[in-house]
C-alpha positions, -999 to 999 in steps of 0.1 A, spaced: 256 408 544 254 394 582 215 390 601 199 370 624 179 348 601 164 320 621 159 307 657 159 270 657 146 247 680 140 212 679 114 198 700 113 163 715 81 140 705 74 117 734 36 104 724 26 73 738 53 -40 481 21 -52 482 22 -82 491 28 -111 462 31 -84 436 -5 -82 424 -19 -62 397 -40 -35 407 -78 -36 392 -88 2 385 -118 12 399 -137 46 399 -134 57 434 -142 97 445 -109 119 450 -95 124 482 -128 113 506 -131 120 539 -122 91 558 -131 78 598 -121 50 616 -145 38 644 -124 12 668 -133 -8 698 -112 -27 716 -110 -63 733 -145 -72 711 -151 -105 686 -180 -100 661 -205 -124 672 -219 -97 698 -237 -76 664 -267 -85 650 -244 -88 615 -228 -117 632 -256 -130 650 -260 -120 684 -248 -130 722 -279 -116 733 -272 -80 739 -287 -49 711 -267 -32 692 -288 -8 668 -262 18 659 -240 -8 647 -264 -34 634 -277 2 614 -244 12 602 -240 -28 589 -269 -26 570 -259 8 551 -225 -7 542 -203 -34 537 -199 -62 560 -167 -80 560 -168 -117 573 -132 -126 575 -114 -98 587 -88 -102 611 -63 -89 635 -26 -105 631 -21 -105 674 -48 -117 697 -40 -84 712 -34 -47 710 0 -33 710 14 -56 682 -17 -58 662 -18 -16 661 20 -22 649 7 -40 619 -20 -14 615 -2 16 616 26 0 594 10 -15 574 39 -46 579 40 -76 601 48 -69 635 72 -97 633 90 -82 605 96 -54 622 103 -65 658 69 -46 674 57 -82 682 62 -82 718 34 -74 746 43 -49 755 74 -29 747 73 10 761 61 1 798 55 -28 821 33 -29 851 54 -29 880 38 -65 886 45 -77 854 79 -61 850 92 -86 884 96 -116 866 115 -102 837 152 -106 833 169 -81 850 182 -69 818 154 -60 803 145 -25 792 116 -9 778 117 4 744 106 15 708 106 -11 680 129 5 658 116 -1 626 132 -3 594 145 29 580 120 51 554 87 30 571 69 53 585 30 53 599 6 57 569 -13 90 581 19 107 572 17 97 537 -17 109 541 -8 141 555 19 148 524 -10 144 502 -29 176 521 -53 150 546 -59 165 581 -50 139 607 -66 133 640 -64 104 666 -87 102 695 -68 91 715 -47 60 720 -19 49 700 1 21 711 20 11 683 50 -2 696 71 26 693 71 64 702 55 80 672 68 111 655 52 146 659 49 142 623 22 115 619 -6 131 632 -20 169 631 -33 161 665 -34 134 691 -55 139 725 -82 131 733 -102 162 717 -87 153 687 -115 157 656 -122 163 621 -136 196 632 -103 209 645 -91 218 612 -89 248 599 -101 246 571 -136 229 567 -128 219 533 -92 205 536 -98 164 535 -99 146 565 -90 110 581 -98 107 617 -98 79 646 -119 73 674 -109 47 693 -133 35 726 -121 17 753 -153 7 767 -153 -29 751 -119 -32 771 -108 -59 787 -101 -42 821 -136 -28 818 -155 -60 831 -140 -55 866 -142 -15 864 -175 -13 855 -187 -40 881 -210 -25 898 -226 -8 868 -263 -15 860 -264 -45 836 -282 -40 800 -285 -73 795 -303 -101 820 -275 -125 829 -302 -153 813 -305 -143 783 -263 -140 769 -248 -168 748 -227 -191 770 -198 -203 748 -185 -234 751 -146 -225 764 -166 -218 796 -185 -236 821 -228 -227 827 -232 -209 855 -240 -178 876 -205 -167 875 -195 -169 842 -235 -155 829 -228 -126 851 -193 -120 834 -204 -124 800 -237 -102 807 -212 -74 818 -189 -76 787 -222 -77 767 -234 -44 786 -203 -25 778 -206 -40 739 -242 -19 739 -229 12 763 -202 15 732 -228 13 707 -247 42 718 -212 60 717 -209 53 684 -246 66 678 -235 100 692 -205 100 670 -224 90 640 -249 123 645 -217 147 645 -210 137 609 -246 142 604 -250 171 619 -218 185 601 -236 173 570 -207 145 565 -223 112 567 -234 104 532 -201 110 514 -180 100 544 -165 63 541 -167 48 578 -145 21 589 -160 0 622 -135 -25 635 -127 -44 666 -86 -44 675 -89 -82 682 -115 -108 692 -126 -106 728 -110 -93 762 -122 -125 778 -102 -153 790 -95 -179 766 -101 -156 738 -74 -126 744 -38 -135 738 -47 -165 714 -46 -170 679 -74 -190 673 -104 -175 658 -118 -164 688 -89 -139 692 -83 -129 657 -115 -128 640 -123 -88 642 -164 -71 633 -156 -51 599 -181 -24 584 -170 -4 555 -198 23 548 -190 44 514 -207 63 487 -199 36 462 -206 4 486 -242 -15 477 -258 -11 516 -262 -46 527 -235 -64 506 -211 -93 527 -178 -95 512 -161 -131 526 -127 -124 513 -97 -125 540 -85 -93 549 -59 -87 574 -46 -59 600 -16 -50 574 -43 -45 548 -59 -15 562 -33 15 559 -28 5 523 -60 7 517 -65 37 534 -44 51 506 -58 37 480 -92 55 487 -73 84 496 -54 81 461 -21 83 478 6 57 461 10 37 484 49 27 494 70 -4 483 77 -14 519 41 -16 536 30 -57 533 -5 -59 531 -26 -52 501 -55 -28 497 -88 -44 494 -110 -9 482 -97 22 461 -79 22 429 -49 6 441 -70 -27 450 -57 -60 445 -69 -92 441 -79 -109 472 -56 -128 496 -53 -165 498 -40 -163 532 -37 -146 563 -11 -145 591 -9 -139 632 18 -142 660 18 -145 698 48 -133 719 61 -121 752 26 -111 763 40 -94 791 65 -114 816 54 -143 800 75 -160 770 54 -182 737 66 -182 700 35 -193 678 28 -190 644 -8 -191 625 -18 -193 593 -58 -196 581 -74 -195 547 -103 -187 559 -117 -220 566 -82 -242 576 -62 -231 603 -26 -240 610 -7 -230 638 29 -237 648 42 -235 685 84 -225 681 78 -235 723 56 -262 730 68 -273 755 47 -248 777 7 -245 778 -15 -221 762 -28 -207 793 0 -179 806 -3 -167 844 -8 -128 835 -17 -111 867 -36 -83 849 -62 -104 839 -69 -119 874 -87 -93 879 -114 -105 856 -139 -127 882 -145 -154 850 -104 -163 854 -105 -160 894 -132 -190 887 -115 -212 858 -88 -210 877 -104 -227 908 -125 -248 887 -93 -258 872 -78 -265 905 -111 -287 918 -107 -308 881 -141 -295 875 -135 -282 842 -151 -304 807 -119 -314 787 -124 -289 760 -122 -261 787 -93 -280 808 -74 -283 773 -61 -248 779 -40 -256 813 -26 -287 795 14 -289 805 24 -284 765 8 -283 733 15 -302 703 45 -291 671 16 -286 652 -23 -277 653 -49 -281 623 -83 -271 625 -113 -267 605 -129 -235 619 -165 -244 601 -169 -278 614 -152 -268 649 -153 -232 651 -138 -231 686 -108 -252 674 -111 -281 700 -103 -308 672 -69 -310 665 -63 -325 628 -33 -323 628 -22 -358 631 -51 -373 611 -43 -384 575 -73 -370 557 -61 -341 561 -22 -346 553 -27 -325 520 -41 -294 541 -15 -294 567 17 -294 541 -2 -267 523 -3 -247 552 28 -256 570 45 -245 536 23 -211 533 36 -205 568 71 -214 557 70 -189 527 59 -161 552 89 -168 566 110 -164 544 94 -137 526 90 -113 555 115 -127 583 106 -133 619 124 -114 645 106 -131 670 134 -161 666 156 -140 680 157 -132 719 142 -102 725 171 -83 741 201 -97 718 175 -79 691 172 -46 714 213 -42 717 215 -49 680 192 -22 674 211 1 695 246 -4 684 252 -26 713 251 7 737 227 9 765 203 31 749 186 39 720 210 59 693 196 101 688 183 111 654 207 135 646 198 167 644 180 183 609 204 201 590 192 234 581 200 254 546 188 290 537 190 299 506 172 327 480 144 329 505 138 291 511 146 264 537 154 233 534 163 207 559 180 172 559 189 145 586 220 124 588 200 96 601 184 72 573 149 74 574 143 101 596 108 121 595 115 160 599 89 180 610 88 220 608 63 249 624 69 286 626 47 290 655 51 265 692 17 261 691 12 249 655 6 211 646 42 197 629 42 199 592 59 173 574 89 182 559 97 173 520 107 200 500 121 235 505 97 261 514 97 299 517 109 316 549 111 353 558 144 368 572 143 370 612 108 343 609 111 319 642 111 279 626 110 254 651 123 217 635 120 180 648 137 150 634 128 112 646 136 81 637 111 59 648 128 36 675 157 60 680 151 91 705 144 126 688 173 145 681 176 177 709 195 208 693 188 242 690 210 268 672 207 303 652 217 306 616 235 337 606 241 346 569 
């Protein structure tokens, strides 16, 4: 018998081991919770009440702080986005998985002048069978929504989310009682946002904000600062309006709320470091089985937070994600360490390494023969760089702000981030704290070898590897289709492909993993993507 059975397309998706082997401690967590992630970006936690205040007010989120969990040494493992959302997303080291470079899938035609002239955009091609943790969650029945940026290094799949845009929301579902996990992500807290929002009424009088040492006393740099502040309370009535949908959809109480920041502040001398002041990211947890008001000091870092994601979600959570999960079932015990990188950040080339245990930092510079300050033409548009930068120029500057234009920096840094929490005083070299440094230097060396570090290699040489040595990245190949008894099933040649199915163009992409029932003459449209390699383009009828 001979019929038209199905009409196959395959559309192209072009959207932007536990660590140490712990035991897991069971805990008596609810099944399948709804789940939301709050995020702001460019944004340290001192500007909250919880933290203490720059002089701005912050209700919503000094409210939200109060009714949960407030996590005191949380951070990022980038002082910014792109490879920090890498480790998020992943739930790996974005130097383990070459997404530590700023910024990998476009350059600013400024930017993109002083690169190499054989350098290419492209996706971090990760290692095959990683994939981005809302897939897991969407095998296990979640709904997935991100509103709206991604950024993660690499071209995700159509796979990883039921929707992306920037009306994605919980209450695009379908079904009102199929579990959700949903992202909002602000940008108002962005860097860029200081000079876009200029001429913007201030919240905050320029007299009143916290002045932090990195930066001189004056007019300028109050005015600055009072402006970042205003946009840090213009998000937090944001998040008050997004707070009253899960209210109003009767949601809140037995919701568990994430609030994070993506990485310390947009500001100069804070952004692109790895000192505290980058790194150190706000963190509420709000959940039904949280005590309101409770601080939790333990380190937590970026790679943390998709595993534990699953853990509350109840979702095993896969052999090859790094971080450990610090709430749900799957929980482990605390971490004695946490770990950050700065790369390329944009046309500009650093290798440095840090490692903190909460109170001890150690950071290693692979290049120090250059200075910490890089000459990033985006952020010249910020008027507080315009004036370090002439302050600079007029020697002006204390020497704990000039520090930062210094010709090189040393092998090795050591700081103790409670004594000197803007890490001015290097320790390095003193012999009180010998014991500290080796301790460190060693943790730092274990990381190494534990998880590798592609960012020893030179960007490109790792590209070309990637690629088979060819000048662009390798297709997926197309899925396989096989129809038999009633039922489909699908396969990729390509390790670690996702496949992703629909019978309808306008439906979200189900996840492929197992063979499901199809009618004869039903329209299936297929996608299959590598993550780093392009989506495969094929389209065919089956005939039995």
């Amino acid at each position: 018998m001979k019929y038209s059975l199905l009409f196959v397309f395959l559309l192209i998706s072009l959207l932007s081991c536990q660590e140490g082997g712990q035991k897991a401690i069971e805990i008596n967590y609810p099944e399948r919770p709804n789940i939301v992630w709050i995020v702001n970006e460019d944004m340290s936690p001192e500007h909250l009440g919880a933290y203490g205040g720059t002089g701005g007010k912050t209700p919503v989120l000094d409210s939200l702080a109060k009714a949960g969990m407030v996590f005191t040494n949380a951070f990022s493992t980038a002082g910014v986005c792109a490879p920090s959302r890498a480790a998020l997303i992943t739930g790996a080291y974005q130097t383990s998985i070459g997404a530590m470079h700023m910024r990998t899938l476009s350059f600013s035609a400024a930017a993109s002048e002083n690169y190499p002239s054989d350098h290419k955009s492209y996706s971090a091609v990760i290692p095959a069978g990683m994939k981005g943790f809302p897939e897991y969650l969407r095998m296990a029945g979640y709904y997935t929504s991100n509103n709206v940026k991604q950024d993660y290094q690499f071209e995700a799949p159509g796979t990883l989310w039921d929707e992306s845009s920037r009306t994605a929301h919980w209450r695009n579902r379908e079904d009102l009682d199929q579990p959700f996990f949903s992202i909002f992500n602000y940008t108002t807290t962005h860097e860029s946002q200081v000079w876009a929002r200029e001429n913007e009424e201030l919240l905050v009088d320029p007299a009143d904000v916290t002045v932090p040492p990195v930066y001189p006393d004056d007019s300028i740099t109050r005015r600055t600062l009072a402006r970042f502040i205003t946009n840090v309370m213009r998000f937090d009535q944001q998040v008050g309006e997004l707070l009253q949908q899960l209210k109003d959809d009767g949601l809140y109480e037995n919701t568990i709320i994430f609030y994070y920041s993506d990485h310390g502040d947009g500001m100069p001398y804070y952004k692109r470091e790895l000192y505290d002041r980058g790194l150190r990211v706000p963190l509420f947890v709000k959940a039904p089985f949280l005590e309101p008001g409770t601080v939790n000091e333990q380190l937590v870092s970026f790679v943390d937070f998709g595993p534990t994601v699953l853990s509350l979600a109840g979702v095993k959570i896969p052999n090859n994600m790094q971080g450990r999960a610090f709430l749900g079932n799957q929980k482990t015990e605390p971490r004695k360490y946490i770990y950050a990188a700065r790369d390329r950040m944009d046309s500009e080339v650093d290798r440095v390494r840090a490692v903190s245990d909460g109170r001890y930092k150690y950071i290693k510079n692979y290049m120090p023969e250059k200075p910490n300050y890089q000459n990033i033409r985006y952020r010249l548009s910020n008027p507080l760089m315009v004036h370090l930068l002439e302050l600079h120029e007029q020697g002006d500057l204390d020497a704990n702000q000039e520090r930062w234009f210094d010709e090189s920096k040393p092998d090795e840094e050591l700081y103790d981030t409670q004594s000197d929490p803007f890490e001015f005083n290097n320790l390095a070299e003193n012999p009180e704290y010998t014991e500290k440094l080796t301790e460190l230097r060693n943790a730092h060396q274990k990381w190494l070898e534990e998880y590798g570090d592609l960012g020893a290699v030179p960007e490109m040489e790792m590209v070309y590897e990637w690629w088979g040595n060819q000048e662009q990245a390798p297709m997926t190949d197309p899925a396989e289709v096989r129809y038999e008894e009633g039922k489909v099933s699908l396969s990729s040649a390509t390790e670690g492909a996702s496949i992703g199915f629909k019978k309808r163009a306008s439906d979200a992409w189900s996840v492929y993993q197992f063979a499901f029932e199809m009618d004869a003459g039903d329209s299936l449209y297929i996608l299959a993507h590598r993550i780093g390699y392009q989506p495969s383009e094929a389209g065919m009828v089956l005939e039995d």
